[in-house]
Each structure stands twice: as structure tokens, then as C-alpha cells.
Biopython code that builds the backbone (N, CA, C, O; Angstrom):
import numpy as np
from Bio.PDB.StructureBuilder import StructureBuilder

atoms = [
    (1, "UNK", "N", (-8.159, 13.074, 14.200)),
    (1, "UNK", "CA", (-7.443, 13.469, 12.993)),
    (1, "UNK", "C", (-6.832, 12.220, 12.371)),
    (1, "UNK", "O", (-5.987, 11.535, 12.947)),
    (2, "UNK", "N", (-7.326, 11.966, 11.131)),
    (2, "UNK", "CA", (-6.457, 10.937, 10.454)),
    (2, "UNK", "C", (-5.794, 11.753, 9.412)),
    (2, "UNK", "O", (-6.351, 12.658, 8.792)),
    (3, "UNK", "N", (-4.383, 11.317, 9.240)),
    (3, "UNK", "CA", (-3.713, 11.702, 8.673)),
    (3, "UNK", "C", (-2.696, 10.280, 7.570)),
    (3, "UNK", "O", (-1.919, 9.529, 8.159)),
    (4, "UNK", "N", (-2.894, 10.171, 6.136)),
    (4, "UNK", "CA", (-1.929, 9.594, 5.103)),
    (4, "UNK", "C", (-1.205, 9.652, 4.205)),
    (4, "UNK", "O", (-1.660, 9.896, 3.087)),
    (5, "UNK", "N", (0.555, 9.385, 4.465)),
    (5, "UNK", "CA", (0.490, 9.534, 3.164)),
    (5, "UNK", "C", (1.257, 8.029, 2.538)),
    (5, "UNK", "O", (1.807, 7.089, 3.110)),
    (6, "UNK", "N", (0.912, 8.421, 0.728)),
    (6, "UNK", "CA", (1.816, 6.688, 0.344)),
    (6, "UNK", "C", (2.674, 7.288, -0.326)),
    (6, "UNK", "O", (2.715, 8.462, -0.692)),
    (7, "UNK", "N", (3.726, 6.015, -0.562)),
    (7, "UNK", "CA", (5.067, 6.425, -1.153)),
    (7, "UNK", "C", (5.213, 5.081, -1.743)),
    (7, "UNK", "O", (4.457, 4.226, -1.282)),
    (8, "UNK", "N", (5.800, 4.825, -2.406)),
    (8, "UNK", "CA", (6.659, 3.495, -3.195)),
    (8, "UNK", "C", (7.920, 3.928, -3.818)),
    (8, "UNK", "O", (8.207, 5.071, -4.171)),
    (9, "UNK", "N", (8.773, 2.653, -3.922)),
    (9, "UNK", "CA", (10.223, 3.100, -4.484)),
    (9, "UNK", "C", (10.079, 2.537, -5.663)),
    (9, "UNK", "O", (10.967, 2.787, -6.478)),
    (10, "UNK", "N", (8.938, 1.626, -6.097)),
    (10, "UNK", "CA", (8.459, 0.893, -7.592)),
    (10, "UNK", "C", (8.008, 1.682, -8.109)),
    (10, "UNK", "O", (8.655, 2.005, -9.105)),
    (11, "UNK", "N", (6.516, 2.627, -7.834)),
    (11, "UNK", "CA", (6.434, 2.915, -8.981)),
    (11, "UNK", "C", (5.794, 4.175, -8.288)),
    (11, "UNK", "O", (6.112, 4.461, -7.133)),
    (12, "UNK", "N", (4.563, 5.195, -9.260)),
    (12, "UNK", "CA", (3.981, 6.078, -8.499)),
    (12, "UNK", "C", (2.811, 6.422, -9.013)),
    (12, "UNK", "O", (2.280, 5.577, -9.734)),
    (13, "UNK", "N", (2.335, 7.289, -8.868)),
    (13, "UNK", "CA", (0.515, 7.724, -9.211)),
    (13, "UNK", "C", (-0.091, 6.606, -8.786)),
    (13, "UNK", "O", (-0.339, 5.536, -9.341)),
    (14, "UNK", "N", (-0.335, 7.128, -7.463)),
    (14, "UNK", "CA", (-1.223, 6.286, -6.144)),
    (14, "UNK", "C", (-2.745, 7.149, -6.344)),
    (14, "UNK", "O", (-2.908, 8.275, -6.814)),
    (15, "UNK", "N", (-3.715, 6.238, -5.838)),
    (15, "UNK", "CA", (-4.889, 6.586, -5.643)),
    (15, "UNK", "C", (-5.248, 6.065, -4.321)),
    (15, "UNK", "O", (-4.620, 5.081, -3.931)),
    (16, "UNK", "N", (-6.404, 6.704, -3.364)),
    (16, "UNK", "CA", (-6.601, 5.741, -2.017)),
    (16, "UNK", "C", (-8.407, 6.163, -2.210)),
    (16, "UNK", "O", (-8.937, 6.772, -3.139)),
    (17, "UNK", "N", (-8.999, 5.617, -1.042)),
    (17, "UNK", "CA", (-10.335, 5.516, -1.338)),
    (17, "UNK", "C", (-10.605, 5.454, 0.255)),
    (17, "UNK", "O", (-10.549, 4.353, 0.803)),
    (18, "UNK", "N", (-10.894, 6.601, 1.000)),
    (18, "UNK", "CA", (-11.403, 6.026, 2.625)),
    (18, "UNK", "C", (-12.925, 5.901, 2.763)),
    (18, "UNK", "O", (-13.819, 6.580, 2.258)),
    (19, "UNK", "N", (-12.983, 4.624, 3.761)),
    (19, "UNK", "CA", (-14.169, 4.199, 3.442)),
    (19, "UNK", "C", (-14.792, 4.436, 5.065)),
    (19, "UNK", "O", (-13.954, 4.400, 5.966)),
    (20, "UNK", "N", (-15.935, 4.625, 5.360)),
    (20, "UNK", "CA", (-16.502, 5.477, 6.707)),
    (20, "UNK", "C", (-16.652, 3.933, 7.360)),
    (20, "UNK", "O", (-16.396, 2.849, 6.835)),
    (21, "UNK", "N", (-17.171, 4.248, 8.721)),
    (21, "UNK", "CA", (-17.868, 2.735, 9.167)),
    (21, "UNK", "C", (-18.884, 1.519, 8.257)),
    (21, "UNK", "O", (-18.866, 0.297, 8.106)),
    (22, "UNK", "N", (-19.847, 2.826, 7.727)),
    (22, "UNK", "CA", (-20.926, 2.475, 6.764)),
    (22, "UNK", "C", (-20.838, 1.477, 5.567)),
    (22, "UNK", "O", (-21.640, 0.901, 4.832)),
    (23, "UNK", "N", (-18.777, 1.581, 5.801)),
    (23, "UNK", "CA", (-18.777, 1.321, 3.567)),
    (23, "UNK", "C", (-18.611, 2.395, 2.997)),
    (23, "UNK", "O", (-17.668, 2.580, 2.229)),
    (24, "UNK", "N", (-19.605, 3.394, 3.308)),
    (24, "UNK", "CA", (-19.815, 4.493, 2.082)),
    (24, "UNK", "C", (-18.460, 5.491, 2.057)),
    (24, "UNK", "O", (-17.994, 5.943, 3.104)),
    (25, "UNK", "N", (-17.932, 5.757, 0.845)),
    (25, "UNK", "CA", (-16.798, 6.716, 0.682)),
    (25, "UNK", "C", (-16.837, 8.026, 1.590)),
    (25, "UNK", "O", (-17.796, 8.795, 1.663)),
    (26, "UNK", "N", (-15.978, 8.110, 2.073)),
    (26, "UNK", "CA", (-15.683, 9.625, 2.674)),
    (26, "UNK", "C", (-14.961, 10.666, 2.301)),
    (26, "UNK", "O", (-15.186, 11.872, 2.406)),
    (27, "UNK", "N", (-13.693, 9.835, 1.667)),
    (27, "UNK", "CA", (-12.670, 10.977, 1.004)),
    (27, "UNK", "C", (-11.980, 10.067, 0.156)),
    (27, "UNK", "O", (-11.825, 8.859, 0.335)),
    (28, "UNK", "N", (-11.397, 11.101, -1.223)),
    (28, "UNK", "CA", (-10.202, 9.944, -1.680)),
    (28, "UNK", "C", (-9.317, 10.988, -1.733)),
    (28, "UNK", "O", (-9.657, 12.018, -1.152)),
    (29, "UNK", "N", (-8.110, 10.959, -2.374)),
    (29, "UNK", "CA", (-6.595, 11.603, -2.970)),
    (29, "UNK", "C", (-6.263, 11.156, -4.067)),
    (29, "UNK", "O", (-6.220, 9.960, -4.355)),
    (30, "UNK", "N", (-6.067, 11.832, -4.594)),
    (30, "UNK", "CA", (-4.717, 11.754, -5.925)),
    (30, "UNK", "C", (-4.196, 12.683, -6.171)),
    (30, "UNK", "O", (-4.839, 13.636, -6.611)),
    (31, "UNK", "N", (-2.568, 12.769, -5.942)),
    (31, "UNK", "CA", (-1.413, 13.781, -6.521)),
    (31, "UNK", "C", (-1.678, 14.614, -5.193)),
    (31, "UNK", "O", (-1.855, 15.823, -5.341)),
    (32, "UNK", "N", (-1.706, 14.270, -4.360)),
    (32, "UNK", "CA", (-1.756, 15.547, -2.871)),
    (32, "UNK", "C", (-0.550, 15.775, -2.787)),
    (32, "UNK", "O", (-0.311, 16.969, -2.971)),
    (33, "UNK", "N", (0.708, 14.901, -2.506)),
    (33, "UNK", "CA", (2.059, 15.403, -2.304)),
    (33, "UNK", "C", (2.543, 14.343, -3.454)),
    (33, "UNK", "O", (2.328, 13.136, -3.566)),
    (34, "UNK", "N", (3.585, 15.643, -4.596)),
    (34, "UNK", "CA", (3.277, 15.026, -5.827)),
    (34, "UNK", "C", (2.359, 14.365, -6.632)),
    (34, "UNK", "O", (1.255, 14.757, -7.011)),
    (35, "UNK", "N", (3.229, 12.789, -6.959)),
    (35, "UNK", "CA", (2.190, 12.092, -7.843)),
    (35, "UNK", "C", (1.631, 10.726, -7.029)),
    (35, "UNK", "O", (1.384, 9.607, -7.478)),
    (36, "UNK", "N", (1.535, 11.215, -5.754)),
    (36, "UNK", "CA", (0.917, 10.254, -4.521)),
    (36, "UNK", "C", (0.051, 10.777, -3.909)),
    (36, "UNK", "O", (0.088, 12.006, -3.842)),
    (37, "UNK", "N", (-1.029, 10.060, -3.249)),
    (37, "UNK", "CA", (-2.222, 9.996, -2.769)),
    (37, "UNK", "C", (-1.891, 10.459, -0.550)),
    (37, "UNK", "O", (-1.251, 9.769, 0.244)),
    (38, "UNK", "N", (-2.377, 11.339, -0.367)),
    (38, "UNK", "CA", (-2.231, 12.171, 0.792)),
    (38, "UNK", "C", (-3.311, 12.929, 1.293)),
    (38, "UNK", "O", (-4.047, 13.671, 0.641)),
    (39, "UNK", "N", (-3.356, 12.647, 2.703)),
    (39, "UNK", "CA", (-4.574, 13.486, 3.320)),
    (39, "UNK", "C", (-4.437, 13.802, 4.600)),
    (39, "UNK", "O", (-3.636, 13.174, 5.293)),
    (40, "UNK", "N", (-5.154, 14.769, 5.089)),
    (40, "UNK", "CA", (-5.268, 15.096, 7.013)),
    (40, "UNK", "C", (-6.904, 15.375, 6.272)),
    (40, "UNK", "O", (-7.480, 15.809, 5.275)),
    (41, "UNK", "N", (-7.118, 14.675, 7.786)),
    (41, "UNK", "CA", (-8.450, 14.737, 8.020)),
    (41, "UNK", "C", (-9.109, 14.791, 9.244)),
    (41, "UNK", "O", (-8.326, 14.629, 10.179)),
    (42, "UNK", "N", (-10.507, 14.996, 9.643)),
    (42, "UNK", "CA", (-11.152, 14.826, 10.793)),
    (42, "UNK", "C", (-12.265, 14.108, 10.736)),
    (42, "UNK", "O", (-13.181, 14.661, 10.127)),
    (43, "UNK", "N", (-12.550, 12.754, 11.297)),
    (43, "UNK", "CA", (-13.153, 12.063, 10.948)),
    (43, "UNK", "C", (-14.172, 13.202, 11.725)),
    (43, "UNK", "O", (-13.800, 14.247, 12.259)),
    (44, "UNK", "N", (-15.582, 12.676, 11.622)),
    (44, "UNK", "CA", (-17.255, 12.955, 12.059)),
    (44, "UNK", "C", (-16.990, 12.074, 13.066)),
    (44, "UNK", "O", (-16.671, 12.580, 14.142)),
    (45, "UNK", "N", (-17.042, 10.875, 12.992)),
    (45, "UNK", "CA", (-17.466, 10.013, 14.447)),
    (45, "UNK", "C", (-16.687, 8.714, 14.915)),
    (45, "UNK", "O", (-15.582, 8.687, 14.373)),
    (46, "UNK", "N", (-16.791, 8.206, 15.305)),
    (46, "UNK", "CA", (-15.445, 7.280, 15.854)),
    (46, "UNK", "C", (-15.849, 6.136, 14.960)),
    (46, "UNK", "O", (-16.606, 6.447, 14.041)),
    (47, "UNK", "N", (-15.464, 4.784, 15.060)),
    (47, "UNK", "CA", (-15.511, 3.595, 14.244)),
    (47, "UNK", "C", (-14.293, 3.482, 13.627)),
    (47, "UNK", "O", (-13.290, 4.157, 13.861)),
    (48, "UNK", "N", (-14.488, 2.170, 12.440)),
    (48, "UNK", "CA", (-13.627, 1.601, 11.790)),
    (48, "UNK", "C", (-13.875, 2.397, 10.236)),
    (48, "UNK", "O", (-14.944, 2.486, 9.632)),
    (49, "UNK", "N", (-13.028, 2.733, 9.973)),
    (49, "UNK", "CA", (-12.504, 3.363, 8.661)),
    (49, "UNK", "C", (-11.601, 2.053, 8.253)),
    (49, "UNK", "O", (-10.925, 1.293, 8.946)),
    (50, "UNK", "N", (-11.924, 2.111, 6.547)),
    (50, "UNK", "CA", (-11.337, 1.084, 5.734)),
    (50, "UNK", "C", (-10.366, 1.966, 4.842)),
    (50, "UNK", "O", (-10.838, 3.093, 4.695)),
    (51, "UNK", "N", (-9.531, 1.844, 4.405)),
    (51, "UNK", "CA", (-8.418, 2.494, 3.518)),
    (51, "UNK", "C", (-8.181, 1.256, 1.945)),
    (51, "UNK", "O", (-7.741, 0.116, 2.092)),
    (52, "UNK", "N", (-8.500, 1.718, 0.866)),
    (52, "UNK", "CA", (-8.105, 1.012, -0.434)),
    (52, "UNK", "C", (-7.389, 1.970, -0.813)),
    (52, "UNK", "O", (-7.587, 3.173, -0.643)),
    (53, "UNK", "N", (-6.299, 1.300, -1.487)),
    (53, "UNK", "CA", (-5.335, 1.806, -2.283)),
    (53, "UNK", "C", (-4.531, 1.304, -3.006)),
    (53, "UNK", "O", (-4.034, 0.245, -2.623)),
    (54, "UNK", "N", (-4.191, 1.763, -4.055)),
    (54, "UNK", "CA", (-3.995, 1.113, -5.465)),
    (54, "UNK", "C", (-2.966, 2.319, -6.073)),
    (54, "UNK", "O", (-2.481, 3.283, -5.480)),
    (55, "UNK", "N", (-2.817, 1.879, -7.523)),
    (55, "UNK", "CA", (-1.715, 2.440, -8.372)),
    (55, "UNK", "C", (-3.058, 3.013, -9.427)),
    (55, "UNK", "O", (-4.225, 2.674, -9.235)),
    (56, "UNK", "N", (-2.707, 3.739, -10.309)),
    (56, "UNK", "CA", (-3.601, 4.064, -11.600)),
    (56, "UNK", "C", (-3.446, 3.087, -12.403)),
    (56, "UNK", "O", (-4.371, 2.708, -13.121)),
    (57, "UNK", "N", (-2.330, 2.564, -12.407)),
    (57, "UNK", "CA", (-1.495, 1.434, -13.539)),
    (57, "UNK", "C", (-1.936, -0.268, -12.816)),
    (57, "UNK", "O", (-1.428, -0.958, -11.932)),
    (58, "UNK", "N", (-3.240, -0.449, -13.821)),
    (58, "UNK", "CA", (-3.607, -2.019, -12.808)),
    (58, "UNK", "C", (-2.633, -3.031, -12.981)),
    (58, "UNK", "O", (-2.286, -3.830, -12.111)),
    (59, "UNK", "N", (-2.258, -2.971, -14.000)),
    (59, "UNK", "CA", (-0.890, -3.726, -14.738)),
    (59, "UNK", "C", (0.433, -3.926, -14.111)),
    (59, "UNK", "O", (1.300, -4.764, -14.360)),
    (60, "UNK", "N", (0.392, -2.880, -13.159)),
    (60, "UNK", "CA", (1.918, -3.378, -12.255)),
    (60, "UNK", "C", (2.024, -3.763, -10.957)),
    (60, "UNK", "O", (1.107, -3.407, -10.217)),
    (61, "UNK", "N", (3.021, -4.481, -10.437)),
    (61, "UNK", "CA", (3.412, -4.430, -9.489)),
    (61, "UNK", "C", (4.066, -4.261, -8.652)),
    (61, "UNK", "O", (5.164, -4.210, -9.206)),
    (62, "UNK", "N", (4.298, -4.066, -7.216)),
    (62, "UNK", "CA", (5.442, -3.763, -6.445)),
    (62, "UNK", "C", (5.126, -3.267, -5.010)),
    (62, "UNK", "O", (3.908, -3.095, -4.950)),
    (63, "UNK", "N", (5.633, -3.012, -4.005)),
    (63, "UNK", "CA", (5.716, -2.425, -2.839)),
    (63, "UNK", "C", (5.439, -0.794, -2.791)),
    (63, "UNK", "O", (6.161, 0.179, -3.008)),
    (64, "UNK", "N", (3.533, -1.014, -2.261)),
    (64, "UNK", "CA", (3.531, -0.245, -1.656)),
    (64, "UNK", "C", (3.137, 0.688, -0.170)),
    (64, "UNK", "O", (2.601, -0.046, 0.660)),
    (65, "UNK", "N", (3.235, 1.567, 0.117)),
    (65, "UNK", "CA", (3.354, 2.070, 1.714)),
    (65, "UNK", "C", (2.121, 2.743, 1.646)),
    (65, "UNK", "O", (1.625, 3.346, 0.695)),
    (66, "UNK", "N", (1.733, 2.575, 2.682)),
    (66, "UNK", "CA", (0.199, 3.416, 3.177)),
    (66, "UNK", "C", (1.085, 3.952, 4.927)),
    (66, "UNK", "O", (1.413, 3.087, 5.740)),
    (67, "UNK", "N", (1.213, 4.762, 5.065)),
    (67, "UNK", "CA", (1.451, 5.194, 6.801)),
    (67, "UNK", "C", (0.812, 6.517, 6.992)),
    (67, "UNK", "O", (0.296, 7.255, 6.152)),
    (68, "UNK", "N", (0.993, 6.704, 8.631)),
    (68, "UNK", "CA", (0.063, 8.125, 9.294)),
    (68, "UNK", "C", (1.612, 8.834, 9.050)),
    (68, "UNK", "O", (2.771, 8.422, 9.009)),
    (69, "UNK", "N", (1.018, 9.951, 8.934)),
    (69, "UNK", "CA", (2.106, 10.791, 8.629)),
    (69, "UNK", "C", (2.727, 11.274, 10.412)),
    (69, "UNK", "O", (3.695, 12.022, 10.546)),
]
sb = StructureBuilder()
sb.init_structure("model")
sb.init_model(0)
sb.init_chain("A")
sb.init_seg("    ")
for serial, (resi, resn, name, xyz) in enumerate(atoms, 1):
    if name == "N":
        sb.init_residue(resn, " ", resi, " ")
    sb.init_atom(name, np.array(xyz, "f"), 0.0, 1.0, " ", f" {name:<3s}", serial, name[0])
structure = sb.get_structure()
């Protein structure tokens, strides 16, 4: 079970992008809890999963949190 969620105290409307062993996308989020990017999941098979995550707003910056819930 992987489980994420993000939060920031800068800014908000998070997007994330999980990426399988392969590279190839597996799941994304937007607005799961609120206007942040959140998931539970069950991966298929063991390996390295990659996590991207970003703001909608490419233009800003600031601190943000990716953690397992």
C-alpha cells in the first residue's frame, strides 16, 4: 500500500505524477483532499516507484511536502 499526501504553507493546487518501475505513469491526483494532490494505493509489483510533483502555477515558488500518510 502506498499511501500520499502534499501540503504546503506557500501555496496550493498540487499535482503529483507516480511513475511505475518502467517510467510509465501509474496514477496521478489533483484536489483529492481539497486543493492538494492525495492517494492510497496498491502497487501490482514491488520495485522503485518515482513520485513528480509540482504546483499548477509554474511561476511560483516555495516549500513543498510530499509524505506517507
Amino acid at each position: 500500500m502506498i499511501s500520499i499526501t502534499t501540503s504546503s504553507h506557500d501555496y496550493w493546487d498540487t499535482i503529483l505524477l507516480l511513475l511505475d518501475p518502467n517510467g510509465v505513469p501509474a496514477l496521478s491526483s489533483d484536489d483529492a483532499w481539497k486543493y492538494f494532490a492525495a492517494f492510497d494505493w496498491v502497487a501490482p509489483s514491488n520495485g522503485t516507484y518515482r513520485l513528480r510533483v509540482a504546483f499548477f502555477e509554474g511561476v511560483i515558488t516555495g516549500t513543498l511536502r510530499a509524505a506517507r500518510k
